[in-house]
C-alpha positions as a Markdown table, in Angstrom:
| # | Residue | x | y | z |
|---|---|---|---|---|
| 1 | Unk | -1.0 | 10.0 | 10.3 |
| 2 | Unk | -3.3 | 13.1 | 9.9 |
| 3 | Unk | -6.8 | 12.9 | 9.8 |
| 4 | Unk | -6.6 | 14.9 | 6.5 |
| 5 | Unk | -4.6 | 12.1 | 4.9 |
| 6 | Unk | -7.3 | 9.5 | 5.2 |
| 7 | Unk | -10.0 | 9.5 | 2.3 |
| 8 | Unk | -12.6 | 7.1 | 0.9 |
| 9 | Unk | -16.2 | 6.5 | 2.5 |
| 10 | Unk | -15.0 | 3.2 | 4.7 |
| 11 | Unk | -13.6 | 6.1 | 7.5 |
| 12 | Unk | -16.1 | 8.7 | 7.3 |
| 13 | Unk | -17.5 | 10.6 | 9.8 |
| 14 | Unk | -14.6 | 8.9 | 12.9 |
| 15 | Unk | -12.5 | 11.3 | 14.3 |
| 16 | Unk | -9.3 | 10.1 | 14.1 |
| 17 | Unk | -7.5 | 13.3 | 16.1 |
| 18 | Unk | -6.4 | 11.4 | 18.8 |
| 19 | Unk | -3.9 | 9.6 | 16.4 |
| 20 | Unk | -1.8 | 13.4 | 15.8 |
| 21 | Unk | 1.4 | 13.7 | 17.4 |
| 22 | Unk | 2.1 | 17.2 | 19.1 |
| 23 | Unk | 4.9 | 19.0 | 17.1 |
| 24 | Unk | 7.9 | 19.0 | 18.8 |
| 25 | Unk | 11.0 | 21.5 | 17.5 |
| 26 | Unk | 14.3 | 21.2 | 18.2 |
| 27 | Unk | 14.6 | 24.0 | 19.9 |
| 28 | Unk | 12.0 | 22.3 | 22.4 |
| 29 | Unk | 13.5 | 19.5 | 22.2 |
| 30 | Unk | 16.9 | 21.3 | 23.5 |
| 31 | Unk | 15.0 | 23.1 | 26.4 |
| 32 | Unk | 13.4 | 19.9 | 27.5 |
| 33 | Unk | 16.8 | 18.1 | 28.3 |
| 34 | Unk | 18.4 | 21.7 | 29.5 |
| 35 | Unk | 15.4 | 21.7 | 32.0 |
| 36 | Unk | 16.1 | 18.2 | 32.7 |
| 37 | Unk | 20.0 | 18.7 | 33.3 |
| 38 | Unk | 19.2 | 21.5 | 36.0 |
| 39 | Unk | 17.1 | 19.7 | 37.7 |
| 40 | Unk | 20.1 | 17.4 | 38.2 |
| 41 | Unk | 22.0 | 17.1 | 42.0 |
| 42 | Unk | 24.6 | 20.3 | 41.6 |
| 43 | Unk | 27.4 | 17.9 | 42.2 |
| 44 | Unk | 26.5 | 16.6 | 38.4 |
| 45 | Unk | 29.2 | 17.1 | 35.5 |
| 46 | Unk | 27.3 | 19.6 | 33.3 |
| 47 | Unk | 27.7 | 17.2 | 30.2 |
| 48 | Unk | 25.8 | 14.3 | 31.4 |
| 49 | Unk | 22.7 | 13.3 | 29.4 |
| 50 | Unk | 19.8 | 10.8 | 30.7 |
| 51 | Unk | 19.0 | 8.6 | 27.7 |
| 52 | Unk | 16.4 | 6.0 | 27.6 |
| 53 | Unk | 17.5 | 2.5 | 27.3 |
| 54 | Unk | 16.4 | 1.4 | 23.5 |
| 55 | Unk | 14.9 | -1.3 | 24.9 |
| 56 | Unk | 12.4 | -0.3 | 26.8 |
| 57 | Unk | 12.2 | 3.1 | 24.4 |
| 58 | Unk | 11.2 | 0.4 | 21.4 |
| 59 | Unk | 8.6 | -1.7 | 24.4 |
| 60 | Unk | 7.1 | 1.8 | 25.1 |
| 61 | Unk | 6.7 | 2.9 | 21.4 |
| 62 | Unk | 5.2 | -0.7 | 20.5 |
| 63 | Unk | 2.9 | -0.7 | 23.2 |
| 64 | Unk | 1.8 | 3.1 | 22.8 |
| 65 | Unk | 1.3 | 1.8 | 18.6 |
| 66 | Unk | -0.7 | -1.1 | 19.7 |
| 67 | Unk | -3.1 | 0.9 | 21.8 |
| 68 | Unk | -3.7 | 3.2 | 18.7 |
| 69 | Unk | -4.6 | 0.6 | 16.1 |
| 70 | Unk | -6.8 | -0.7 | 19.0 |
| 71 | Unk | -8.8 | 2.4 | 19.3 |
| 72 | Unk | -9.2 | 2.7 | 15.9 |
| 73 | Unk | -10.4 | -0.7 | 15.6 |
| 74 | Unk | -12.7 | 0.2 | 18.2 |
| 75 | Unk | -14.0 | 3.5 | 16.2 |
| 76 | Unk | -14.1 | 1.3 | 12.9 |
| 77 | Unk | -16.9 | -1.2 | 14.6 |
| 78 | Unk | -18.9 | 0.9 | 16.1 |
| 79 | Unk | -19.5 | 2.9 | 12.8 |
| 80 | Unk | -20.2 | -0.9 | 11.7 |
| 81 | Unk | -17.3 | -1.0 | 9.7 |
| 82 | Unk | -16.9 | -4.7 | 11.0 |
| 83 | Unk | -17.6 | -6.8 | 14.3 |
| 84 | Unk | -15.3 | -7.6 | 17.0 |
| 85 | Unk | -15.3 | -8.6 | 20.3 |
| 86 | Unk | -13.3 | -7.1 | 22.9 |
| 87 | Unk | -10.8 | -10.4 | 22.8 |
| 88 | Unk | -9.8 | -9.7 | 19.3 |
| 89 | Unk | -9.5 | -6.2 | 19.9 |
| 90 | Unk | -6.6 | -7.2 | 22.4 |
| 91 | Unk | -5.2 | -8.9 | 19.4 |
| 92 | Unk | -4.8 | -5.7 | 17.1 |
| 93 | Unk | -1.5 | -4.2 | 16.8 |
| 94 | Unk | -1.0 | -3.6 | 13.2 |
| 95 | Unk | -2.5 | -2.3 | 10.0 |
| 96 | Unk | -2.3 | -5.5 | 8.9 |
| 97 | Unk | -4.5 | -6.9 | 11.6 |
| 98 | Unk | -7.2 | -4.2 | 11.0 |
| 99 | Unk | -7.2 | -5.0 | 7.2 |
| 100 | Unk | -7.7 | -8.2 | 7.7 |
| 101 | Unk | -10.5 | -7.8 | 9.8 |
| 102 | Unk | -12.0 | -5.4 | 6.8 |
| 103 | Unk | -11.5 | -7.7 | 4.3 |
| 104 | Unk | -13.4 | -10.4 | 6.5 |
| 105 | Unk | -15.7 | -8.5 | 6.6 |
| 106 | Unk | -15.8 | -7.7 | 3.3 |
| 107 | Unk | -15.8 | -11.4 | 2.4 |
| 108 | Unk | -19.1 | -12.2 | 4.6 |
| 109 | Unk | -21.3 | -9.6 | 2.9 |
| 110 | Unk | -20.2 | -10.8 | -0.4 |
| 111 | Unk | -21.2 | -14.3 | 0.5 |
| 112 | Unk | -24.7 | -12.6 | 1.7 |
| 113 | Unk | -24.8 | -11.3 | -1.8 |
| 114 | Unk | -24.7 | -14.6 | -3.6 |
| 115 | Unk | -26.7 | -16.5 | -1.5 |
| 116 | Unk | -29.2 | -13.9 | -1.9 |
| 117 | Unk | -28.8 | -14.5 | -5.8 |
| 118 | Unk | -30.2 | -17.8 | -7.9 |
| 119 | Unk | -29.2 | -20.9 | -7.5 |
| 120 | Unk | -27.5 | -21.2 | -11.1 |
| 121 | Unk | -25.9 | -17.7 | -11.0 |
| 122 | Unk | -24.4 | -18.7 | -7.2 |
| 123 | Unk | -23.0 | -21.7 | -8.8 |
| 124 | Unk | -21.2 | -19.5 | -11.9 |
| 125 | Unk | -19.7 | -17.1 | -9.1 |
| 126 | Unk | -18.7 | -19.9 | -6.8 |
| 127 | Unk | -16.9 | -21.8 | -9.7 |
| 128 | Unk | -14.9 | -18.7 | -10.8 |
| 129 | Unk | -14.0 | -17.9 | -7.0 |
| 130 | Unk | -12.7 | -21.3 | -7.0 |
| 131 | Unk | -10.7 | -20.0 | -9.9 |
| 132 | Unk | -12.2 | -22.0 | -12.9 |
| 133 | Unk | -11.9 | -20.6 | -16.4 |
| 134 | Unk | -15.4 | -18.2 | -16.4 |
| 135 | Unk | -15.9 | -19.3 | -20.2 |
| 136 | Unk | -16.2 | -22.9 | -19.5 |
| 137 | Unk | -18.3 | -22.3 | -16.4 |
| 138 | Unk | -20.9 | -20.6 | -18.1 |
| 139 | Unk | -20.7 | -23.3 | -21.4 |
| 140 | Unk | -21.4 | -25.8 | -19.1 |
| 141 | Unk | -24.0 | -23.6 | -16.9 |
| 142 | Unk | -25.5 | -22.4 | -20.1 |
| 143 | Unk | -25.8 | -26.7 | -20.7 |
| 144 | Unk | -27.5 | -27.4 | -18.0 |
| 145 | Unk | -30.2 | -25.0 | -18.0 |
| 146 | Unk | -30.8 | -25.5 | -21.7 |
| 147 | Unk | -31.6 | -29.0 | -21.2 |
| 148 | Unk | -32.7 | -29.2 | -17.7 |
| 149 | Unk | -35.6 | -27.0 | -19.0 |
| 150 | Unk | -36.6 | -30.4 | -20.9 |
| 151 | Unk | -39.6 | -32.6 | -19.3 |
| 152 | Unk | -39.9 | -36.6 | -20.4 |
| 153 | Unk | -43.1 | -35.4 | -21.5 |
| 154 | Unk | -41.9 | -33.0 | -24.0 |
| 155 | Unk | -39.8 | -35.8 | -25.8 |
| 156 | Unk | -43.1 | -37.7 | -26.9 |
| 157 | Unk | -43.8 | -37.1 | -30.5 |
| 158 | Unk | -41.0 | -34.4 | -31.0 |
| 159 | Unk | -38.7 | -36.1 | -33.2 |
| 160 | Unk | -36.2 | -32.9 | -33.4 |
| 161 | Unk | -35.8 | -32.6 | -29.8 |
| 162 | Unk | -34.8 | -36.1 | -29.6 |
| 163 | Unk | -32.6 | -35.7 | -32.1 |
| 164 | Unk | -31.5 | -32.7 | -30.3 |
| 165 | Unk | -30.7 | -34.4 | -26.8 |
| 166 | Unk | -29.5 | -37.6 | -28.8 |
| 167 | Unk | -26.7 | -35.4 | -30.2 |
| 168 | Unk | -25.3 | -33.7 | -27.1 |
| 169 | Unk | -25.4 | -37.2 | -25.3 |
| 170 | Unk | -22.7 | -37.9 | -27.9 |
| 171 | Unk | -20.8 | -34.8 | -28.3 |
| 172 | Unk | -20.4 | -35.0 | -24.0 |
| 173 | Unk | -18.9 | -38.6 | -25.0 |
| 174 | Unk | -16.7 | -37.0 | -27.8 |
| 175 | Unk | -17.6 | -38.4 | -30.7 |
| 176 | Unk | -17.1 | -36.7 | -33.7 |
| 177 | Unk | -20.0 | -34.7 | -35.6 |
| 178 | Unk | -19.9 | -37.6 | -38.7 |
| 179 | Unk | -20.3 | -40.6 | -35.9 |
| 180 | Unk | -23.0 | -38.6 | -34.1 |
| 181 | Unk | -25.1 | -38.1 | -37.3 |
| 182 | Unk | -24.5 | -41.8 | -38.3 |
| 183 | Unk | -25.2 | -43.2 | -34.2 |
| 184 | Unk | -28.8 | -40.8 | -34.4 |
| 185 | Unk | -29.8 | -42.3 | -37.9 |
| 186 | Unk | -29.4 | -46.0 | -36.3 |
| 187 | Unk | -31.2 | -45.2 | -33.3 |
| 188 | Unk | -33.9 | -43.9 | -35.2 |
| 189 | Unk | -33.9 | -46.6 | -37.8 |
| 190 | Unk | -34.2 | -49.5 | -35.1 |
| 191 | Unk | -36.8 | -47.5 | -33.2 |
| 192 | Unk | -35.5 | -46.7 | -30.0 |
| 193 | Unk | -35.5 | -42.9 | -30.2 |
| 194 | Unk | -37.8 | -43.0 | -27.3 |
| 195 | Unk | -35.8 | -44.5 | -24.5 |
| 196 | Unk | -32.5 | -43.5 | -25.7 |
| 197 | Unk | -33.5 | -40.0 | -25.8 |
| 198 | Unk | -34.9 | -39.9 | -22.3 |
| 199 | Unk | -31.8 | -42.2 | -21.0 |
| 200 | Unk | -29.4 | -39.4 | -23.2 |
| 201 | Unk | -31.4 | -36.5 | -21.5 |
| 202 | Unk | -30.6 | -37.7 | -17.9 |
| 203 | Unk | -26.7 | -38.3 | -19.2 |
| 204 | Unk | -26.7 | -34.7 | -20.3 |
| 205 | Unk | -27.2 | -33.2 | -16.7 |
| 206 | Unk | -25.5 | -36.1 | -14.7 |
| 207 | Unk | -22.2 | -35.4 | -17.1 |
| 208 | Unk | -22.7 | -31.6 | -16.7 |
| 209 | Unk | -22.9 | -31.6 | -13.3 |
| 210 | Unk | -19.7 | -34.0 | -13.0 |
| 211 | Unk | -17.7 | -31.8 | -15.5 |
| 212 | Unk | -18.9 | -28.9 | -13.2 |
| 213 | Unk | -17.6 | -30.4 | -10.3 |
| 214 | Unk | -14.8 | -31.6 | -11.9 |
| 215 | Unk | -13.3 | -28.2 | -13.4 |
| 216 | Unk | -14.1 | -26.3 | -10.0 |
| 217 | Unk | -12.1 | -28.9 | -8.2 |
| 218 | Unk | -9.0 | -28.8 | -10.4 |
| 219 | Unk | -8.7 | -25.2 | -10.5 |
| 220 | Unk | -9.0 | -25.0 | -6.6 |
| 221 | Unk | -6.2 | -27.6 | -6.0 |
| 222 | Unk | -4.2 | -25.7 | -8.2 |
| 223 | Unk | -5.1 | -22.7 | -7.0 |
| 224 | Unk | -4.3 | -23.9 | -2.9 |
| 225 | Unk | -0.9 | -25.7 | -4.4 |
| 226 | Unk | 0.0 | -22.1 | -5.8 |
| 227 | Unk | -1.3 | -20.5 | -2.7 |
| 228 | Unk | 1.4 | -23.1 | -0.9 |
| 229 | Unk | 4.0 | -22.8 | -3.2 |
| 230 | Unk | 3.9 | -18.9 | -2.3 |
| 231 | Unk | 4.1 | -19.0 | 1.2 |
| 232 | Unk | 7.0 | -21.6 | 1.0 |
| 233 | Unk | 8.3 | -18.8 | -1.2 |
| 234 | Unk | 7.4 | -15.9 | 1.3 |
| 235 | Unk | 9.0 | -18.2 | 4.2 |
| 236 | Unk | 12.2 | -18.7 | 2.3 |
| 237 | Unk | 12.8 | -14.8 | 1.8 |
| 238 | Unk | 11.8 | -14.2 | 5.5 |
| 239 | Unk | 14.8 | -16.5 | 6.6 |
| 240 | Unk | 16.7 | -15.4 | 4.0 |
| 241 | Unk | 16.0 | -11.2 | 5.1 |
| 242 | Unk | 16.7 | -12.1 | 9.1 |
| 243 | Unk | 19.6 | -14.1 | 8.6 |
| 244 | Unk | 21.2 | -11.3 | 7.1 |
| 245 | Unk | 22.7 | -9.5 | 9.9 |
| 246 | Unk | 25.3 | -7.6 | 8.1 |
| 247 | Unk | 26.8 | -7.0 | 4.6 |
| 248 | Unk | 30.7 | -5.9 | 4.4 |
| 249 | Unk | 30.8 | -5.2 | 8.0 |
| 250 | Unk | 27.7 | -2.9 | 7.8 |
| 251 | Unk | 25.2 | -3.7 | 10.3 |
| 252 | Unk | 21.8 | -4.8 | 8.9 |
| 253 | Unk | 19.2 | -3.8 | 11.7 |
| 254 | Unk | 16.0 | -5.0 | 12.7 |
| 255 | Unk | 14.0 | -2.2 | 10.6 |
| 256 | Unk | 16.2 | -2.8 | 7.7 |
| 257 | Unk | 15.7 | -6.3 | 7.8 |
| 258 | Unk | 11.6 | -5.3 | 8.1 |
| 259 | Unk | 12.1 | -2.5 | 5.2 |
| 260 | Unk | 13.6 | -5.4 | 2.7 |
| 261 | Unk | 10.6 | -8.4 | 3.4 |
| 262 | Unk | 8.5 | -6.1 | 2.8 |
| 263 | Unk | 10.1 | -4.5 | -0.4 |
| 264 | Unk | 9.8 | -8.1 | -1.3 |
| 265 | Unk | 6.9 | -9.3 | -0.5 |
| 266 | Unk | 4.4 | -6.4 | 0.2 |
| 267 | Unk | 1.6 | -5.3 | -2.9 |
| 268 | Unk | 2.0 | -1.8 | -2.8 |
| 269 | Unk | 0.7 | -0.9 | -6.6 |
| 270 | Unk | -0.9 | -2.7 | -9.8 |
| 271 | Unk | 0.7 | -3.1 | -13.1 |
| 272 | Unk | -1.8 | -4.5 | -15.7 |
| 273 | Unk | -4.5 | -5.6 | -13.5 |
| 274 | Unk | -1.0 | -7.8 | -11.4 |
| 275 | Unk | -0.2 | -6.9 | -7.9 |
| 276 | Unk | 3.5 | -5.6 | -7.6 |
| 277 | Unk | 5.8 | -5.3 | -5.1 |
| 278 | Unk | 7.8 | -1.8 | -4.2 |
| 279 | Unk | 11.1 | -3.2 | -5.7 |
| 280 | Unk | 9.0 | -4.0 | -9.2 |
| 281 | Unk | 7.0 | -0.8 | -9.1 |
| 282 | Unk | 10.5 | 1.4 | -8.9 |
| 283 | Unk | 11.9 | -0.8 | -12.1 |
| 284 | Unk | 9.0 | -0.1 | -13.9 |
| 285 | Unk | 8.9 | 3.8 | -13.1 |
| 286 | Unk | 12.2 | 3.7 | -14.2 |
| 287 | Unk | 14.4 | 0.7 | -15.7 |
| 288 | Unk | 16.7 | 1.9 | -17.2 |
| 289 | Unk | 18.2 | 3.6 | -14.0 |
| 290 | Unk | 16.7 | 0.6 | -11.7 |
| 291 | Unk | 19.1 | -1.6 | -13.9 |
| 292 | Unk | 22.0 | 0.7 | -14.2 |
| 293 | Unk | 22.0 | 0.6 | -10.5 |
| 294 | Unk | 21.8 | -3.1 | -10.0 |
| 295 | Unk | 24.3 | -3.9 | -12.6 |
| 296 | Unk | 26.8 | -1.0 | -11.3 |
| 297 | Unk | 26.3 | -2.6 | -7.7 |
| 298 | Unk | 26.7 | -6.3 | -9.3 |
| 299 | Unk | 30.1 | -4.6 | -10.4 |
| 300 | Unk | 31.5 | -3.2 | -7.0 |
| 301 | Unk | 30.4 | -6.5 | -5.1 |
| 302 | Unk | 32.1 | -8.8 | -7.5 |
| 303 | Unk | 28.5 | -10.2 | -8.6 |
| 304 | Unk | 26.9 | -9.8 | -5.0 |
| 305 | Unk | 29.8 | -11.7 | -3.7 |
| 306 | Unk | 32.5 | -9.3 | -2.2 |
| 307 | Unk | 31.0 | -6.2 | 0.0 |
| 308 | Unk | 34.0 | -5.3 | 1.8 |
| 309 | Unk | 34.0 | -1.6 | -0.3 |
| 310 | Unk | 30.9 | -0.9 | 1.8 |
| 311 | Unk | 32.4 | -1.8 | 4.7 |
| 312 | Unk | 35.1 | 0.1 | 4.5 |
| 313 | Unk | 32.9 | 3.4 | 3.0 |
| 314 | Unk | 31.1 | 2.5 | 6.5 |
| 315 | Unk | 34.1 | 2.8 | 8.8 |
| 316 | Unk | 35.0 | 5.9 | 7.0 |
| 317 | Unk | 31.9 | 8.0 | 7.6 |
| 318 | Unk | 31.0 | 6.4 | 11.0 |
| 319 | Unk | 34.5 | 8.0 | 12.0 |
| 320 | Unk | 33.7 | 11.0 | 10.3 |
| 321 | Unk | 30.5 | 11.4 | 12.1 |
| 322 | Unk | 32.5 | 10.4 | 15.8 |
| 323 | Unk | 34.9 | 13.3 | 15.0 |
| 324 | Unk | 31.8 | 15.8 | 14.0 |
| 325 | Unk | 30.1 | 14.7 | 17.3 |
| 326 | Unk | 33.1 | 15.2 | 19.5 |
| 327 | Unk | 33.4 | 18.6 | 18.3 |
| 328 | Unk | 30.0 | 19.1 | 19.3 |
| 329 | Unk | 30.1 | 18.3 | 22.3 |
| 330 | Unk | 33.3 | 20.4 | 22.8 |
| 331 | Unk | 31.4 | 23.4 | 21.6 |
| 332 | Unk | 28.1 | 22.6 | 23.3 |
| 333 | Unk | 28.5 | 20.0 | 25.9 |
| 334 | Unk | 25.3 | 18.5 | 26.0 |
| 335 | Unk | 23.1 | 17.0 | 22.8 |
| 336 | Unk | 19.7 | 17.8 | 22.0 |
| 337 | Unk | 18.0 | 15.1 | 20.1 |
| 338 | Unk | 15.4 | 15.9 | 17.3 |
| 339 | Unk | 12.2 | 14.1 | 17.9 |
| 340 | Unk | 11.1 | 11.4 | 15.0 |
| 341 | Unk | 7.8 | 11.9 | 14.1 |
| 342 | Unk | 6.7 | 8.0 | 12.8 |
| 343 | Unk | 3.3 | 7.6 | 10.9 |
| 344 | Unk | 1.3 | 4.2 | 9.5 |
| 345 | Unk | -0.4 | 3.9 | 6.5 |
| 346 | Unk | -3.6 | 1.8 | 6.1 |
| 347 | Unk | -4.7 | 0.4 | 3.1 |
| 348 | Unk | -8.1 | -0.1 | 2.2 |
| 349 | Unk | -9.5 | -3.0 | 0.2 |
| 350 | Unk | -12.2 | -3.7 | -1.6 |
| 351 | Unk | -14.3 | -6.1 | -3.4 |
| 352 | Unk | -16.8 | -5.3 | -6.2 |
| 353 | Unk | -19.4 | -8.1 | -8.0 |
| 354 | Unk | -21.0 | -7.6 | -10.6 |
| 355 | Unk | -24.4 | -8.7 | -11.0 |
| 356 | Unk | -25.3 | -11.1 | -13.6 |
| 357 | Unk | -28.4 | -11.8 | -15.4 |
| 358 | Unk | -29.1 | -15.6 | -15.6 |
| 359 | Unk | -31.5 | -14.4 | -18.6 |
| 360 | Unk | -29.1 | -13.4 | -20.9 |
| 361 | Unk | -28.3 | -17.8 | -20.7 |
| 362 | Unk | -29.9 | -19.0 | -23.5 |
């Protein structure tokens, strides 16, 4: 990945030149292994090509990859992008590690933010990052500092806001408006507005602060038995995708097997505000085709249950290719292999919060 292709004020001013690969061409590619093949005892049939075990090709390219998102973890904290000691660093060797740490990151300054904030405007972010409906946080916020506002004092000779607390004592217990009206007129009548109000008053932010607690605590179980029920789901697929070794006698490989979790499973765009995956995102941008395609491949494999055709389509190119290749090597005796240049991609996250002004709580 080019330094021109990052963008976006979370990478500025690192130099990220010492991710680019040299271009290699063919042709230099060709000359490398001729140079190679000379260099050879002369006693050495001139069609023999050293080739690196894909083993240990694959350990090499890994570890080379790890030491890359390494240094630019290191870049990203010292331009205070995020903190990380030098044991964690040893732990970086994916994209996905290093967004993780920014979102972290991200996570601790927000939390900064809202303790920084008041107490009653921490409590409406809290509730909805717990997942609670933001309308009945704020009805219930908007409750409690209404009538928390209220001193015992101010209850003496006030008939109105007795009547006042009286009434939402009741609604909290659900009584209907005609009850209420009828409950406040007896109160009044056998002259115990006093206590009752200042016994309703304390009800009022004792219930309010239950039914806070109460709504915040549903919508997190909900939201961790959802959270649960996903990664169950994610699991599933995962051991689904690797037990999949082949389909009609066509290998399915490692990368292939990577390639289809993460079709699966991976955010890659948003459709109305919803995270989608890379299979969704290409039915959207085209359904019509997206389900031609499905249903004409639902067809050849006898409803995904019969891929012999591909197998056999397999074996007939493979041997195509072997006889192409042969006659290569006839012509040229010895291969030159094009160099494949690989590149990552790494997302950036972020996190905005509003602000929100307790005073517009009336």
């Amino acid at each position: 990945m080019g330094k021109e292709e990052i963008d976006g004020g979370l990478f500025d001013g690192i130099d990220f030149s010492m991710f680019d690969e040299e271009e290699t061409t063919e042709d230099d590619a060709n000359k490398k292994i001729v140079e190679d093949n000379a260099s050879d005892d002369e006693g050495a049939e001139d069609d023999k090509i050293e080739t690196i075990p894909s083993d240990e090709s694959e350990k090499k390219n890994v570890s080379s990859s790890s030491s890359s998102y390494q240094v630019l973890a290191k870049a990203l904290s010292e331009e205070g992008i995020f903190s990380i000691s030098e044991d964690e660093l040893q732990d970086v060797n994916d994209a996905e590690k290093i967004i993780e740490l920014v979102q972290k990151e991200i996570n601790t300054r927000v939390d900064e933010y809202k303790n920084s904030l008041p107490k009653d405007v921490k409590e409406i972010l809290d509730g909805y990052d717990d997942g609670a409906d933001l309308d009945d946080i704020m009805s219930i916020k908007k409750t409690q500092i209404v009538f928390s506002k209220i001193k015992p004092e101010d209850l003496e000779d006030n008939e109105e806001l007795k009547r006042k607390v009286l009434h939402k004592d009741l609604e909290l217990k659900g009584m209907s408006p005609e009850d209420i009206e009828e409950e406040i007129n007896d109160i009044f009548s056998l002259g115990k507005e006093d206590t009752k109000s200042l016994k309703a008053l304390n009800n009022i932010l004792r219930k309010t602060e239950e039914e806070m607690t109460r709504i915040r605590k549903e919508a997190k179980d909900q939201e961790d038995l959802q959270r649960k029920q996903y990664t169950e789901r994610v699991e599933s697929i995962k051991t689904a995708v690797t037990s999949t070794t082949e389909m009609g006698g066509v290998p399915v490989t490692k990368k292939i097997q990577d390639n289809a979790f993460k079709a699966m499973t991976v955010a890659v765009a948003e459709h109305e505000g919803v995270p989608i995956n890379a299979i969704t995102k290409s039915r959207l941008e085209n359904p019509i085709e997206f389900d031609k395609n499905v249903a004409v491949l639902w067809a050849l494999t006898n409803g995904f249950k019969n891929y012999s055709l591909f197998g056999k389509a397999a074996k007939k190119s493979a041997l195509t290719d072997l006889d192409r290749v042969a006659e290569d090597i006839a012509k040229n005796k010895q291969l030159g292999l094009a160099p494949v240049r690989r590149s990552q991609q790494l997302l950036e996250g972020s996190t905005v919060l509003s602000d929100i002004d307790i005073n517009t709580i009336k």
